[in-house]
C-alpha positions as CSV (number, residue, x, y, z in Angstrom):
1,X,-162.9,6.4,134.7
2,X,-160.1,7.0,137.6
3,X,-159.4,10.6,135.9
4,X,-162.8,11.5,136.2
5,X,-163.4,10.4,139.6
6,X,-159.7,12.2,140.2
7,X,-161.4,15.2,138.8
8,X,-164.8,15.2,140.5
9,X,-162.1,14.7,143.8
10,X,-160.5,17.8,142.8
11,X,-163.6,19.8,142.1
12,X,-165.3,18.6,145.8
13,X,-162.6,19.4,147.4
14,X,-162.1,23.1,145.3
15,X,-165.8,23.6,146.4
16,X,-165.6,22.8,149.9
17,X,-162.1,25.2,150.5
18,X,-164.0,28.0,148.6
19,X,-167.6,27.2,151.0
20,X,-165.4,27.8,154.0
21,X,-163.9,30.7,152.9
22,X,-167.6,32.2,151.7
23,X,-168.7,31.0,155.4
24,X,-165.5,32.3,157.5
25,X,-165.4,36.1,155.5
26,X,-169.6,36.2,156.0
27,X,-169.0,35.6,159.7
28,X,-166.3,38.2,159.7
29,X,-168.5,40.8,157.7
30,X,-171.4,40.0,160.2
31,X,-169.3,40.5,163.3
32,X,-168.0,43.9,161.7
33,X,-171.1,44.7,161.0
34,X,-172.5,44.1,164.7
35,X,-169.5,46.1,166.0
36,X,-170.1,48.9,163.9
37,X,-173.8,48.6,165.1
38,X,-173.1,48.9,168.4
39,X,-170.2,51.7,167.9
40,X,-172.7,53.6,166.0
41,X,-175.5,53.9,168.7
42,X,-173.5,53.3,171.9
43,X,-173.3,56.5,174.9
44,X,-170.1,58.0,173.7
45,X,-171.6,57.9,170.1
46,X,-175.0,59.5,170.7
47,X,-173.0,62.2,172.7
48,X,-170.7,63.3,169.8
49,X,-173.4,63.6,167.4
50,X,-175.9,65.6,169.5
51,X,-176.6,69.0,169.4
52,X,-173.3,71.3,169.4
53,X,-175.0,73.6,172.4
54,X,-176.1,70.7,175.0
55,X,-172.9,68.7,174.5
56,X,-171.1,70.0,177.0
57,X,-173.3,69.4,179.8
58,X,-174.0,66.0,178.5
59,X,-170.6,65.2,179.1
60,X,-170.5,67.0,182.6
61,X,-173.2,64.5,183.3
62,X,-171.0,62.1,182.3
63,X,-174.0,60.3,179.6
64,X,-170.7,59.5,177.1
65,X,-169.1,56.7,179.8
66,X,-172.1,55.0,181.4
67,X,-170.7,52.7,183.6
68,X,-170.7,54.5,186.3
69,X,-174.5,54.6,186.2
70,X,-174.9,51.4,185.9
71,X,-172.3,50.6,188.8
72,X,-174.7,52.6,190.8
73,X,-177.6,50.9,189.2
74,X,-177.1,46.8,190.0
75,X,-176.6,47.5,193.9
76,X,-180.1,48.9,193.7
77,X,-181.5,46.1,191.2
78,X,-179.5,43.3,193.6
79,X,-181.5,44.9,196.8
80,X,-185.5,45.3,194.8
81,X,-184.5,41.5,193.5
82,X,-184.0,39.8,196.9
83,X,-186.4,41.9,198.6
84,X,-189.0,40.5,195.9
85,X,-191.7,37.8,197.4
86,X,-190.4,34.1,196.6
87,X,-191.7,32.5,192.7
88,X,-192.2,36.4,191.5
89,X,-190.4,38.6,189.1
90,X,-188.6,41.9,190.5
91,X,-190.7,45.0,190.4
92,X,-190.5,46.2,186.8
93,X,-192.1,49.8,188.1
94,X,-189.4,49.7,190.7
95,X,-186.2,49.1,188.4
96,X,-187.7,51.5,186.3
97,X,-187.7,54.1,189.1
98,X,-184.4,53.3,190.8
99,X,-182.8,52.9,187.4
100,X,-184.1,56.5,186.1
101,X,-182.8,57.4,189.6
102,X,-179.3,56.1,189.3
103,X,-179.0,58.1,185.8
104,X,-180.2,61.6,187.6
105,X,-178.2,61.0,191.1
106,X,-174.8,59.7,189.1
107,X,-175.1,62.4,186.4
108,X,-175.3,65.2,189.8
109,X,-173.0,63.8,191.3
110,X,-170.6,64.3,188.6
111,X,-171.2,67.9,188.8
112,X,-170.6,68.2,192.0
113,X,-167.5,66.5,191.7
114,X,-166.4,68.5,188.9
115,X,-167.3,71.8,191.0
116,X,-165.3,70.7,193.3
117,X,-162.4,69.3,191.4
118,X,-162.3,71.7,188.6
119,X,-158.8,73.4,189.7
120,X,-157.5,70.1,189.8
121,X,-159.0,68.6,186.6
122,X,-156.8,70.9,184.5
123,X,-154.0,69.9,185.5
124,X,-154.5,65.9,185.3
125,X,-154.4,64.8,181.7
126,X,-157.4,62.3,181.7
127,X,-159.8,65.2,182.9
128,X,-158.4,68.2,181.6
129,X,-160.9,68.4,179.1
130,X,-164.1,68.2,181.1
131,X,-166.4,70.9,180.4
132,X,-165.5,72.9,183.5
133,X,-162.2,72.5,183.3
134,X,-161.7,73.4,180.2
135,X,-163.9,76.1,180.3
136,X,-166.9,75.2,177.8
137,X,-169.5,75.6,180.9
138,X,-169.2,78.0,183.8
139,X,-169.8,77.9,187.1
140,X,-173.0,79.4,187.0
141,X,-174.4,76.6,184.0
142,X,-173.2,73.8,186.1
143,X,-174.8,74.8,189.0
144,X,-178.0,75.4,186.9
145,X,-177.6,72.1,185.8
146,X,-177.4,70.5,189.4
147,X,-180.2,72.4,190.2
148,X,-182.1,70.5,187.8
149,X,-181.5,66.9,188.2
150,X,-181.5,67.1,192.1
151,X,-185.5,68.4,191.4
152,X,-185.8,65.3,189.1
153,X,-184.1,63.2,192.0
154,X,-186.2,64.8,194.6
155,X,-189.1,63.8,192.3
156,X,-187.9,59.9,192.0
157,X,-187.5,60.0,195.8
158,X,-191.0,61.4,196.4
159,X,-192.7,58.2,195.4
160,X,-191.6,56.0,197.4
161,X,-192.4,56.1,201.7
162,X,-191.5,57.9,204.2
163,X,-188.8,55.9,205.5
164,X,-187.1,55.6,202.4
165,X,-187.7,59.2,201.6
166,X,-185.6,60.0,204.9
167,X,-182.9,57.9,204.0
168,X,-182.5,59.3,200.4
169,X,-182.1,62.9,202.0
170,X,-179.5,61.9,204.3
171,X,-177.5,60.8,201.2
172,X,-176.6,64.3,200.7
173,X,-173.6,64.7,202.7
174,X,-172.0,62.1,201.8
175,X,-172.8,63.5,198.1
176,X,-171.9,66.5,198.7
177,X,-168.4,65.3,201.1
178,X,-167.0,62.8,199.0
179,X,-164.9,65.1,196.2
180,X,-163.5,66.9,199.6
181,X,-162.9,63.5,201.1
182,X,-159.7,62.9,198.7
183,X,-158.3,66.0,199.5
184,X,-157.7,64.6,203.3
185,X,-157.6,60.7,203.2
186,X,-156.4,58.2,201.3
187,X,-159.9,56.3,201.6
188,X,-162.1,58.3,199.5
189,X,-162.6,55.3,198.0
190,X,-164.5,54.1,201.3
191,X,-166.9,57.5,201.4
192,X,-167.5,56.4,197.4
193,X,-168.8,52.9,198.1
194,X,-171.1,54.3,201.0
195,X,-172.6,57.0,198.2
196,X,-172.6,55.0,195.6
197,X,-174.7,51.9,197.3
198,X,-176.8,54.3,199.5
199,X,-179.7,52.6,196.9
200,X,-179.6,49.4,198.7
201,X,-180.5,50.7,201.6
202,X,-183.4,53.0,200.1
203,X,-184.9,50.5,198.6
204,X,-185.0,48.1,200.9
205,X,-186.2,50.2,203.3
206,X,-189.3,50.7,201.1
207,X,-189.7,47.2,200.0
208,X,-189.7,46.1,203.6
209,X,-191.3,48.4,205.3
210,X,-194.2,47.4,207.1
211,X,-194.2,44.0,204.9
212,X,-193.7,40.5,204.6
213,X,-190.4,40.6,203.4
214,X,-187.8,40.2,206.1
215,X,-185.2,43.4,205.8
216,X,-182.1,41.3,207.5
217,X,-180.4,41.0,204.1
218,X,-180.0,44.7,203.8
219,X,-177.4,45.9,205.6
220,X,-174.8,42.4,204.8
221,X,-175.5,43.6,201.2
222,X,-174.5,47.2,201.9
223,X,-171.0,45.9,203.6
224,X,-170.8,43.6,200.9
225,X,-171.4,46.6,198.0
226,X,-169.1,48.7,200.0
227,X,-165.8,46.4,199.7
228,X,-166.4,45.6,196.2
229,X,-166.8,49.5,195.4
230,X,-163.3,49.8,197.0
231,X,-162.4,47.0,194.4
232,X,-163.1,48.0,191.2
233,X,-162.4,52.4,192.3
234,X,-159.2,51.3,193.2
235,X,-158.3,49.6,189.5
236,X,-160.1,52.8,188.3
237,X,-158.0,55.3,190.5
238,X,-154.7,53.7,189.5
239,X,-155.3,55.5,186.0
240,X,-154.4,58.8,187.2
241,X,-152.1,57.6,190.1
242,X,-148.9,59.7,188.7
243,X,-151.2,63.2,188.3
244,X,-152.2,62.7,191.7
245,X,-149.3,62.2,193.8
246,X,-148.3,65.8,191.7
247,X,-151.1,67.7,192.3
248,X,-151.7,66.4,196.0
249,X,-154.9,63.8,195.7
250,X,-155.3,61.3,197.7
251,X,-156.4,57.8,197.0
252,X,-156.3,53.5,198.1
253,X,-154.5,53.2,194.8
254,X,-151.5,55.5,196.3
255,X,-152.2,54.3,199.8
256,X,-151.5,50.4,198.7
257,X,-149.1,50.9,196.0
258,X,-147.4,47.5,194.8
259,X,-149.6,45.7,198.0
260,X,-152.6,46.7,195.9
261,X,-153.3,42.8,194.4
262,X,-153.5,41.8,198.1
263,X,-155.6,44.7,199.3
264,X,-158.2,44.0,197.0
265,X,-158.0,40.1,197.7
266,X,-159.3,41.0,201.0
267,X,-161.8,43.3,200.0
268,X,-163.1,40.7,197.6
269,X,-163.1,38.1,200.6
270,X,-165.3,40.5,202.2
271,X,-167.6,41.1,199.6
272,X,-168.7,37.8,198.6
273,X,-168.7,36.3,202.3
274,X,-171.3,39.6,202.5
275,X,-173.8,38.7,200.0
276,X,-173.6,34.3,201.0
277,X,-175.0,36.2,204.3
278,X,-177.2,38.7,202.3
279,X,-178.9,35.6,200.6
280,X,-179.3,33.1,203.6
281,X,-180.8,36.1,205.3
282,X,-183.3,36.5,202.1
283,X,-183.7,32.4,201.7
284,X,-181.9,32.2,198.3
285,X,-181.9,29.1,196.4
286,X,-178.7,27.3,194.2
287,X,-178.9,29.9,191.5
288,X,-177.9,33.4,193.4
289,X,-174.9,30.5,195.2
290,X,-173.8,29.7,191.3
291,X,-174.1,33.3,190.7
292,X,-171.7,34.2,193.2
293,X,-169.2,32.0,192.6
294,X,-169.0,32.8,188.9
295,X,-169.0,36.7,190.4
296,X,-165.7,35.7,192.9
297,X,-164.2,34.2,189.6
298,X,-164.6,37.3,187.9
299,X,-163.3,39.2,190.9
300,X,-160.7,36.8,190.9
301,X,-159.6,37.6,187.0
302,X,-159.8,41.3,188.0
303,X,-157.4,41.4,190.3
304,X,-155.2,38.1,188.9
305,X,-154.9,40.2,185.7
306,X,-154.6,43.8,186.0
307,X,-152.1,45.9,185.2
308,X,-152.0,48.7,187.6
309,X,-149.1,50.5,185.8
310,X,-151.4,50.3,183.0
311,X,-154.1,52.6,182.6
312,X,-155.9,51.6,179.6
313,X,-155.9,48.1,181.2
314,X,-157.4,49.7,184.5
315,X,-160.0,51.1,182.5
316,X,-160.8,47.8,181.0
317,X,-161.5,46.2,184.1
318,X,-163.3,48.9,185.5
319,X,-165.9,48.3,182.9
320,X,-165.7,45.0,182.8
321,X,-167.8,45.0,186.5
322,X,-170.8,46.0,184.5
323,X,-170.9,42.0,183.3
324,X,-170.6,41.2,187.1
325,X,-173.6,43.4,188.0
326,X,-175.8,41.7,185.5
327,X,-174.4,38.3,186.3
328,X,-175.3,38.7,189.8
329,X,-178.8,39.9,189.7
330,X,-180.0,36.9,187.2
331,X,-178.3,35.0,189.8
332,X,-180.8,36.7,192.4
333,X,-184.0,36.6,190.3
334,X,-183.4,32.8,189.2
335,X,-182.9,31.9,192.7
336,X,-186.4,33.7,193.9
337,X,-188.0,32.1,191.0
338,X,-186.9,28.6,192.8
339,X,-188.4,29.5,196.2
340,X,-191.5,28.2,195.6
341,X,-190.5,24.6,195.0
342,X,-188.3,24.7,198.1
């Protein structure tokens, strides 16, 4: 009797090692199976596998590494969501538009940039492979191209008012200025921020415009967008720190060297005192506050854990702001939702 209770022991506990090791290997081949998923159909991905002939000005347009869209995108979504009446939703027509607008306005702006910056792409080793610098496209194509999406921008801009439509145009220069602006300053990373956030003040110049909706959030918000531009481009510009200081490029990440940690302390300081103004101006409730301080924490982490001598590390972080931009704007939306019982 005790050997065959022994045995049934034995055979139990055979079983349950064996269950856990069926369970732990199907967890393994289902999260290798959701990586490969999301390899197989992510930007860079699509790029590589589309037609031979448009490739290249896919890739001047920058579609492989979207981040940089969608670091121009959650300004404009932070802006629509506070500017939204309290207990609704954000605009759904007007992400659509602002977010078809960041793709078109990013992807020109790359162009320009790379117009601009082609003599000096060559000779850095992250870029020297960029269509125009490495000859794929000419001149001539590029500008075609540009041609194109700043029709399709012009487009975008055309539905919305007046105001707004005024604003937009004025973005421009600053378009058009920034690649020069790193040729002559070591805050190029200060003309970026007020390009890439110009979307916060066009659309809340048309959301409230002759409306309800009081506008005194807008321009904390674009301070606040600007300093936390100068955060993140900063990581991002340490990348190619080395090439620059031999070719002649100026940026913050050369102008604060080893002080760069408490550089972009301050900046973050900056940015989130900015949008606790930007949301007592709107009448935010608890949830954009939470929001926020999980946003600093991942500021903090940024900055706590970089490597700026590191460039794959820099790159990591750079992306990593596109989990802050979401993070930030549920903050906004739950708190609006909350409004009404307040």
């Amino acid at each position: 009797m005790s050997y065959y209770i022994f045995s049934r022991k034995i055979l139990s506990r055979k079983f349950s090692i064996n269950f856990c090791k069926y369970i732990s290997s199907s967890v393994e081949v289902k999260k290798f199976s959701i990586n490969q998923f999301v390899k197989k159909f992510s930007a860079s991905e699509l790029v590589k596998k589309s037609p031979e002939p448009i490739q290249p000005y896919l890739y001047l347009m920058r579609l492989d590494k979207p981040i940089g869209t969608w670091l121009l995108y959650w300004p404009c979504t932070w802006s629509i969501a506070l500017a939204t009446p309290p207990g609704d939703l954000p605009s759904l027509y007007m992400l659509t538009l602002f977010g078809t607008g960041s793709i078109l306005m990013r992807s020109a702006g790359c162009v320009i940039n790379d117009l601009w910056d082609k003599d000096f792409d060559k000779r850095v080793e992250r870029t020297k492979n960029r269509p125009l610098a490495s000859g794929r496209l000419t001149e001539k194509q590029a500008i075609g191209l540009l041609g194109g999406l700043l029709t399709a921008s012009l487009g975008i801009l055309l539905q919305l008012n007046w105001l707004s439509i005024a604003v937009g145009a004025s973005s421009m220069a600053l378009v058009i200025g920034y690649p020069l602006a790193k040729r002559y300053t070591y805050w190029p990373q200060f003309i970026l921020g007020a390009t890439l956030n110009w979307g916060v003040l066009i659309s809340g110049c048309h959301l409230c415009f002759d409306s309800a909706v009081s506008s005194s959030y807008i321009l904390p918000l674009y301070i606040s967008t600007i300093c936390y531009t100068m955060v993140y481009d900063t990581i991002y510009s340490h990348q190619d720190k080395k090439d620059d200081i031999m070719i002649g490029v100026k940026s913050t990440a050369l102008k604060f060297g080893d002080k760069t940690k408490e550089w972009l302390s301050g900046f973050s300081a900056i940015t989130m005192s900015g949008l606790v103004l930007s949301g007592y101006m709107a009448d935010q409730t608890w949830p954009y506050y939470l929001a926020i301080l999980a946003t600093s924490g991942h500021l903090a982490w940024q900055i706590k854990t970089v490597d700026i001598n590191n460039s794959e590390d820099c790159w990591k972080k750079f992306k990593s702001n596109h989990y802050l931009g979401a993070l930030l704007f549920a903050g906004i939306v739950a708190g609006n939702l909350l409004k009404n019982n307040n």
